[in-house]
Structure formats: structure tokens, C-alpha cells
SETI-137563 format. One record per residue: residue number from 1; residue in three letters; x, y, z of N, C-alpha, C in turn. Coordinates in steps of 0.1 Angstrom, whole numbers. Atoms other than C-alpha are relative to their C-alpha. Layout:
<rs>
<r seq="NUM" type="Ala" n_u="X" n_v="Y" n_w="Z" ca_u="X" ca_v="Y" ca_w="Z" c_u="X" c_v="Y" c_w="Z"/>
...
</rs>
This chain:
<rs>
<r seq="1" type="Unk" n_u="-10" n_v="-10" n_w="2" ca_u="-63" ca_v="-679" ca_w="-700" c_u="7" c_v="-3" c_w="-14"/>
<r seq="2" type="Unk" n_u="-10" n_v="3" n_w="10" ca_u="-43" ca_v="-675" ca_w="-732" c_u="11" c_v="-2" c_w="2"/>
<r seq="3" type="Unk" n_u="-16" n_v="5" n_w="3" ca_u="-12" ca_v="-684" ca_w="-746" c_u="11" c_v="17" c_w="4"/>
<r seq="4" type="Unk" n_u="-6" n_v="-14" n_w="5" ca_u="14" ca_v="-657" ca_w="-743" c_u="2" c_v="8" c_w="-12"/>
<r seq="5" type="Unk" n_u="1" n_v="-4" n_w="11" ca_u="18" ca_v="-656" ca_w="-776" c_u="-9" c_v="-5" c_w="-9"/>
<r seq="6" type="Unk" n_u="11" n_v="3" n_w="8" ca_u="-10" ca_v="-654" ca_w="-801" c_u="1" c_v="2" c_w="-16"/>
<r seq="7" type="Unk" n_u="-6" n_v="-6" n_w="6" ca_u="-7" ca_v="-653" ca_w="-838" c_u="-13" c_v="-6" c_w="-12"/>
<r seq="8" type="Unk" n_u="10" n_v="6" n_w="11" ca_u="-32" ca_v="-651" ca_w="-867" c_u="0" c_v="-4" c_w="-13"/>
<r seq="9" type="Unk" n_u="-5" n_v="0" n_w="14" ca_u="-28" ca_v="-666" ca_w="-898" c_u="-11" c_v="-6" c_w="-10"/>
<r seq="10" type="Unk" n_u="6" n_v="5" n_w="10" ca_u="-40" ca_v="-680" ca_w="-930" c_u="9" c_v="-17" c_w="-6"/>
<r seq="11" type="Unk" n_u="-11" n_v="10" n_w="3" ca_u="-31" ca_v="-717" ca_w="-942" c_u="11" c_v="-1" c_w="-9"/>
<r seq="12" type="Unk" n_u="-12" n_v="2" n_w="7" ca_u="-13" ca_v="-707" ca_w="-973" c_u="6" c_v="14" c_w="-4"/>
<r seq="13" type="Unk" n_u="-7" n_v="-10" n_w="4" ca_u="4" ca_v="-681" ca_w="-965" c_u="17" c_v="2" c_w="3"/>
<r seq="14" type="Unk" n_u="-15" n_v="-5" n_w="-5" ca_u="42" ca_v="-676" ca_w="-964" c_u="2" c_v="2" c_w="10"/>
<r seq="15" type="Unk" n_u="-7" n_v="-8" n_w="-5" ca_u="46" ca_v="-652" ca_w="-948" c_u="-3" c_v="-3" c_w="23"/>
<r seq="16" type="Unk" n_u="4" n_v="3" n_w="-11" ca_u="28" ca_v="-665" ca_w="-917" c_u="9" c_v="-16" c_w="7"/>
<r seq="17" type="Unk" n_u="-3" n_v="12" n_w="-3" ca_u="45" ca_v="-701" ca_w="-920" c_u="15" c_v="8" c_w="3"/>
<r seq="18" type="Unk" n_u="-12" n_v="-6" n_w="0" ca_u="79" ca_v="-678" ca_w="-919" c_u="-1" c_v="9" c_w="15"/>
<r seq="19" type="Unk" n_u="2" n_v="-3" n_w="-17" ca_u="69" ca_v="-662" ca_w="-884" c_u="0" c_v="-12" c_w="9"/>
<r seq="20" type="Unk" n_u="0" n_v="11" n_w="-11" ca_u="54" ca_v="-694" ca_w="-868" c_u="17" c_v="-6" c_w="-2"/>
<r seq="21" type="Unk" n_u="-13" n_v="3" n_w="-3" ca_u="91" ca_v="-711" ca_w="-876" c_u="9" c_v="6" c_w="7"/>
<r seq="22" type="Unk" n_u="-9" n_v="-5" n_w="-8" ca_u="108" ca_v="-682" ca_w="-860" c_u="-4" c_v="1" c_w="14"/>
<r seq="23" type="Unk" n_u="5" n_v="2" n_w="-20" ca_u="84" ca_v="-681" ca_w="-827" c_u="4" c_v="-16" c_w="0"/>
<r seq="24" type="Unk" n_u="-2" n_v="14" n_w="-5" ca_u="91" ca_v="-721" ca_w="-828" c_u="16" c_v="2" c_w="4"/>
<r seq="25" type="Unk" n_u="-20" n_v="-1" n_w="-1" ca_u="134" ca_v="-713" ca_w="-832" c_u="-2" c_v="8" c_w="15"/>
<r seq="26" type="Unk" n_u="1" n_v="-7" n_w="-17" ca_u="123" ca_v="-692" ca_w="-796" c_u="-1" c_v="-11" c_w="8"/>
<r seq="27" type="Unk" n_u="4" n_v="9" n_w="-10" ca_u="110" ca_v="-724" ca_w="-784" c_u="-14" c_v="6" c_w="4"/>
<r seq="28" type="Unk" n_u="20" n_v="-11" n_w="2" ca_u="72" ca_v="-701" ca_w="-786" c_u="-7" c_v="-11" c_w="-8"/>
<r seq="29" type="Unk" n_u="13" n_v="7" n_w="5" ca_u="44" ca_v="-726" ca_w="-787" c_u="-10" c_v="11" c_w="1"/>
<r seq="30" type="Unk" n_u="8" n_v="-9" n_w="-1" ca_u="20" ca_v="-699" ca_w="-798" c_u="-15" c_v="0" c_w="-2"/>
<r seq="31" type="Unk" n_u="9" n_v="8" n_w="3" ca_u="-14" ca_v="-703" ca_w="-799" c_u="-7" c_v="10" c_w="-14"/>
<r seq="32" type="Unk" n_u="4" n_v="-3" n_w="17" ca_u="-29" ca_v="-701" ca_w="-835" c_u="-14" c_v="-1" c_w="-2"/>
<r seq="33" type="Unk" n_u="10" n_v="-2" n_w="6" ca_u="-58" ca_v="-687" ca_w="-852" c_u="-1" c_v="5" c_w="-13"/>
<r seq="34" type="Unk" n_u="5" n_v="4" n_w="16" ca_u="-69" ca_v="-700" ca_w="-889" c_u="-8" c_v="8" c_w="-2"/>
<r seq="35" type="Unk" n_u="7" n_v="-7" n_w="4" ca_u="-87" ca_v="-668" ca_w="-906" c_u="-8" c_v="-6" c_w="-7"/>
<r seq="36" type="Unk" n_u="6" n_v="4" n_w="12" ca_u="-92" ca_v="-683" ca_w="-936" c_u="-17" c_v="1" c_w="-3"/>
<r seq="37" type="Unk" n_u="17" n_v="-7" n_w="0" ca_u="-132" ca_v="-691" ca_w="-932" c_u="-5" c_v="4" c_w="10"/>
<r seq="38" type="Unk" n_u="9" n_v="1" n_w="-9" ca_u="-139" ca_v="-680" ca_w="-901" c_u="-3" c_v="17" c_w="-2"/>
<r seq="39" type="Unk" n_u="4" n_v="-14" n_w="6" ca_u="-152" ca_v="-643" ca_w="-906" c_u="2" c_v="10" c_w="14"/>
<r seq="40" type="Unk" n_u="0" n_v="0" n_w="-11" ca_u="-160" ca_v="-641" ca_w="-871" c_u="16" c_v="6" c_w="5"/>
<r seq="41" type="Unk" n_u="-15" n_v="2" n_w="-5" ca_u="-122" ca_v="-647" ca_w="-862" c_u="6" c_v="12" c_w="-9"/>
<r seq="42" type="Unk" n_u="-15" n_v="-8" n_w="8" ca_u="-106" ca_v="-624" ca_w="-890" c_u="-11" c_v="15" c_w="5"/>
<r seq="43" type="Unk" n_u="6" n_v="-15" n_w="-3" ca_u="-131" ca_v="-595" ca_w="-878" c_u="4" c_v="0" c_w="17"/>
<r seq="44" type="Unk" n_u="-6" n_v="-2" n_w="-11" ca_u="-117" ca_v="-602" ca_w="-842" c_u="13" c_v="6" c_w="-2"/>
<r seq="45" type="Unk" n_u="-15" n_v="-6" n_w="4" ca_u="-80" ca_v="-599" ca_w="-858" c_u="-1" c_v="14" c_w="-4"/>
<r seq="46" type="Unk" n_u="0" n_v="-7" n_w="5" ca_u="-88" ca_v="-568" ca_w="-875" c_u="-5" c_v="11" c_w="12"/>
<r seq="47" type="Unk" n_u="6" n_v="-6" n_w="-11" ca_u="-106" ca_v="-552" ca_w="-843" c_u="13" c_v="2" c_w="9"/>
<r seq="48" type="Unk" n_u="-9" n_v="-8" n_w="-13" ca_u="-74" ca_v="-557" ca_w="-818" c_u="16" c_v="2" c_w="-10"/>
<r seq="49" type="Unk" n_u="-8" n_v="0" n_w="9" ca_u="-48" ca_v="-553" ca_w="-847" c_u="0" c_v="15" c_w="-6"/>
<r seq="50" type="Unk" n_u="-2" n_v="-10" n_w="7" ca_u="-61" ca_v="-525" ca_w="-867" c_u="3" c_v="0" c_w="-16"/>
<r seq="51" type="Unk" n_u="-4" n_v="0" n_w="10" ca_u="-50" ca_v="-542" ca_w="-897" c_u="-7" c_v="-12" c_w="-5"/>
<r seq="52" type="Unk" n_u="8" n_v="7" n_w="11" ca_u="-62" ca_v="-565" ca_w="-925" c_u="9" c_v="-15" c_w="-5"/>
<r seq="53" type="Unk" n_u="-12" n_v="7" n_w="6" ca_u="-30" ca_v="-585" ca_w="-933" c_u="0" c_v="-13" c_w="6"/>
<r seq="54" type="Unk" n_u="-7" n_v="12" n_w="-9" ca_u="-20" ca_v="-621" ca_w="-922" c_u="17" c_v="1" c_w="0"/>
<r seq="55" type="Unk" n_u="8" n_v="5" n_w="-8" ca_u="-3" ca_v="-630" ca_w="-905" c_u="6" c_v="9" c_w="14"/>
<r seq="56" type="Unk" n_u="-2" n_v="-9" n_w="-13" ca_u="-6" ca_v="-606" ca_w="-869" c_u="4" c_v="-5" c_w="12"/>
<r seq="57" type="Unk" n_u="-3" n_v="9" n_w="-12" ca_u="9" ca_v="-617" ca_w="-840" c_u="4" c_v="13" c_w="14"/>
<r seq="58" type="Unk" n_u="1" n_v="-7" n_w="-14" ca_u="5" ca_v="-606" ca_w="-802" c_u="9" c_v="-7" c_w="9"/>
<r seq="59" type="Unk" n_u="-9" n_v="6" n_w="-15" ca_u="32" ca_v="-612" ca_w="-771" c_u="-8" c_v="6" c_w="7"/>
<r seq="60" type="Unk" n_u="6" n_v="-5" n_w="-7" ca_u="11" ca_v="-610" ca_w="-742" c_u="-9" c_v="11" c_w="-6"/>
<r seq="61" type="Unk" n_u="8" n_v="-15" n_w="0" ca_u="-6" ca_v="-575" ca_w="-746" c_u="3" c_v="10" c_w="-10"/>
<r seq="62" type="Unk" n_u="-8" n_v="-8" n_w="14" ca_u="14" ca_v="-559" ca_w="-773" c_u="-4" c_v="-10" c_w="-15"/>
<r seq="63" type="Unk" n_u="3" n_v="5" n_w="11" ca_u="4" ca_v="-562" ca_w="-807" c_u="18" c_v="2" c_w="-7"/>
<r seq="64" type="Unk" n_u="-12" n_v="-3" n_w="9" ca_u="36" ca_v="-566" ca_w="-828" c_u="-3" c_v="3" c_w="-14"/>
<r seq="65" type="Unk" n_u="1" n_v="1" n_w="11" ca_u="26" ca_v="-568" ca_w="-864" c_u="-1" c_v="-11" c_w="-4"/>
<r seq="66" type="Unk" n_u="-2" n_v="14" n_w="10" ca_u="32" ca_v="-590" ca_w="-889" c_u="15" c_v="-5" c_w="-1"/>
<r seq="67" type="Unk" n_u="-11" n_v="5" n_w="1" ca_u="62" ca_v="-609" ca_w="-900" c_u="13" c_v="12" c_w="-3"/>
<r seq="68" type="Unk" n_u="-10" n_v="-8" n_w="0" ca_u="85" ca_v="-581" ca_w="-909" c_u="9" c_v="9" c_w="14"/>
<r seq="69" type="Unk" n_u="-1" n_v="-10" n_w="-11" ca_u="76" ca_v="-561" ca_w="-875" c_u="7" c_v="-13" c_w="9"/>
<r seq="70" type="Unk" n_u="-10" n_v="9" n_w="-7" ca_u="87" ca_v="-597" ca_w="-860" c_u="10" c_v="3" c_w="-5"/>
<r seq="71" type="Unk" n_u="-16" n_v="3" n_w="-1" ca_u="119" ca_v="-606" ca_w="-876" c_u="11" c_v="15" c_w="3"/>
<r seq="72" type="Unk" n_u="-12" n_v="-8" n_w="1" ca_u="130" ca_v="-569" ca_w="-874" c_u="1" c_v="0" c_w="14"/>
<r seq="73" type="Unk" n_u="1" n_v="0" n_w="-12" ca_u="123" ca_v="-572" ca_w="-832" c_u="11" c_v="-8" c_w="2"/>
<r seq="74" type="Unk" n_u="-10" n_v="9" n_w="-6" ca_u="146" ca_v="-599" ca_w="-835" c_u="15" c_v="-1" c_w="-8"/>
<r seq="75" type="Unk" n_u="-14" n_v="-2" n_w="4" ca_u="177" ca_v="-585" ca_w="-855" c_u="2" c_v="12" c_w="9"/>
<r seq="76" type="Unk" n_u="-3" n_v="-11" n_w="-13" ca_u="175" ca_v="-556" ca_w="-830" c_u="1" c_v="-9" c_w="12"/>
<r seq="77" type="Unk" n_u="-4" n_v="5" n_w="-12" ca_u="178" ca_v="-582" ca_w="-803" c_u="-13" c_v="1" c_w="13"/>
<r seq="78" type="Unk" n_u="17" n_v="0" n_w="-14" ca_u="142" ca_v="-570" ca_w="-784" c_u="-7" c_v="-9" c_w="-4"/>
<r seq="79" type="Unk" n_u="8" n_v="8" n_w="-3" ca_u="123" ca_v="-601" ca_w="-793" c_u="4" c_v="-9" c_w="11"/>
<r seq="80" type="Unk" n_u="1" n_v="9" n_w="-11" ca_u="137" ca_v="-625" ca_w="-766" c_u="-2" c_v="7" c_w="13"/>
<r seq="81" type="Unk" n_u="4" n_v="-4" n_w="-16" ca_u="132" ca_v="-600" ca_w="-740" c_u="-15" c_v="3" c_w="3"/>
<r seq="82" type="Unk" n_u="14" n_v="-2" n_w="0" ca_u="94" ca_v="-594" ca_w="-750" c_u="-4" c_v="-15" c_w="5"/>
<r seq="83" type="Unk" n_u="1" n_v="18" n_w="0" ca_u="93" ca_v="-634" ca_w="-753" c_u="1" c_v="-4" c_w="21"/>
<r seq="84" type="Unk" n_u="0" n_v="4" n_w="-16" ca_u="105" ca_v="-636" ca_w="-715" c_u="-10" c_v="7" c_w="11"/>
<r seq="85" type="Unk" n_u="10" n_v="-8" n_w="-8" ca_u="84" ca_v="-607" ca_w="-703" c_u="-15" c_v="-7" c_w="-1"/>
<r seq="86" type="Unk" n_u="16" n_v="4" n_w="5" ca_u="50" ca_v="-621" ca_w="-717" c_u="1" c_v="-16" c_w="4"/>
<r seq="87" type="Unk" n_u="1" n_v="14" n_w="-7" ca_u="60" ca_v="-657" ca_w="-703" c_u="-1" c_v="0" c_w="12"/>
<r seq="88" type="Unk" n_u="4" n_v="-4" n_w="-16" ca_u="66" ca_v="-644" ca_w="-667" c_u="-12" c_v="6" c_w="4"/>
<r seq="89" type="Unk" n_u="15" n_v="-12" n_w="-1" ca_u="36" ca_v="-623" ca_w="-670" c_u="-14" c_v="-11" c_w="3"/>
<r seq="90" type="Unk" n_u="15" n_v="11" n_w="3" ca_u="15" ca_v="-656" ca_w="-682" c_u="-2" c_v="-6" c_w="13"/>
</rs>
């Protein structure tokens, strides 16, 4: 079974080490997947995503986006209630 939350990144990317910090300030151990060489892996991301970008991140069943589509989930106040739903769920 997976993690509840899934999140794809690249090792030197910002914008990805700036999401995993904010799923960790949740207390979200998410489980992580390194594009970088795997081809394989970034043509899975790009298949349940739709997008090309690092770094993508999934609660449960919902794709969210990337780091912007996070942190704006969580100045609106709906990321901890996704975060609870996709933990009860798991």
C-alpha cells in the first residue's frame, strides 16, 4: 500500500526541497520519488500528473500540483483537512 502522500521530485530542485519542508511542518512523512535518472519513474509522473514539472505531489488520490498549488492549499487553510482525509483513508 502507499503512503498517503506521494511526492515527485528532482534532487536539486528548490522548489521541491520547499514543498517536502512544508509536508514535513504537517508532520507528512511522504513517500518520495527521485526522477532525475529514472525515465521509467518521470514517465509514470507525467502519466498520473499530466504535467512535466518537478516537483508533483499526490494526497491520497488527488493530484495537487506542484509547490505553488501546495502552499496556496495551505494559506486557504484546505491542506490540513486533505492531510487528515488521505491519513484516515490510508
Amino acid at each position: 500500500m502507499s503512503a498517503p502522500v506521494q511526492v515527485y521530485v528532482s534532487r536539486y530542485c528548490g522548489w521541491c526541497t520547499r514543498a517536502l519542508t512544508l509536508l514535513e511542518s504537517k508532520g507528512v512523512q511522504p513517500e518520495i520519488f527521485v526522477v532525475d535518472t529514472d525515465r521509467e519513474l518521470r514517465g509514470e509522473m507525467e502519466e498520473r500528473s499530466g504535467r512535466r514539472t518537478v516537483p508533483q505531489i499526490f494526497v491520497g488520490d488527488r493530484h495537487i500540483g506542484g509547490f505553488d498549488d501546495l502552499r496556496s492549499l495551505e494559506t486557504t487553510g484546505e491542506l490540513d483537512g486533505l492531510l487528515l482525509d488521505a491519513q484516515a483513508t490510508h
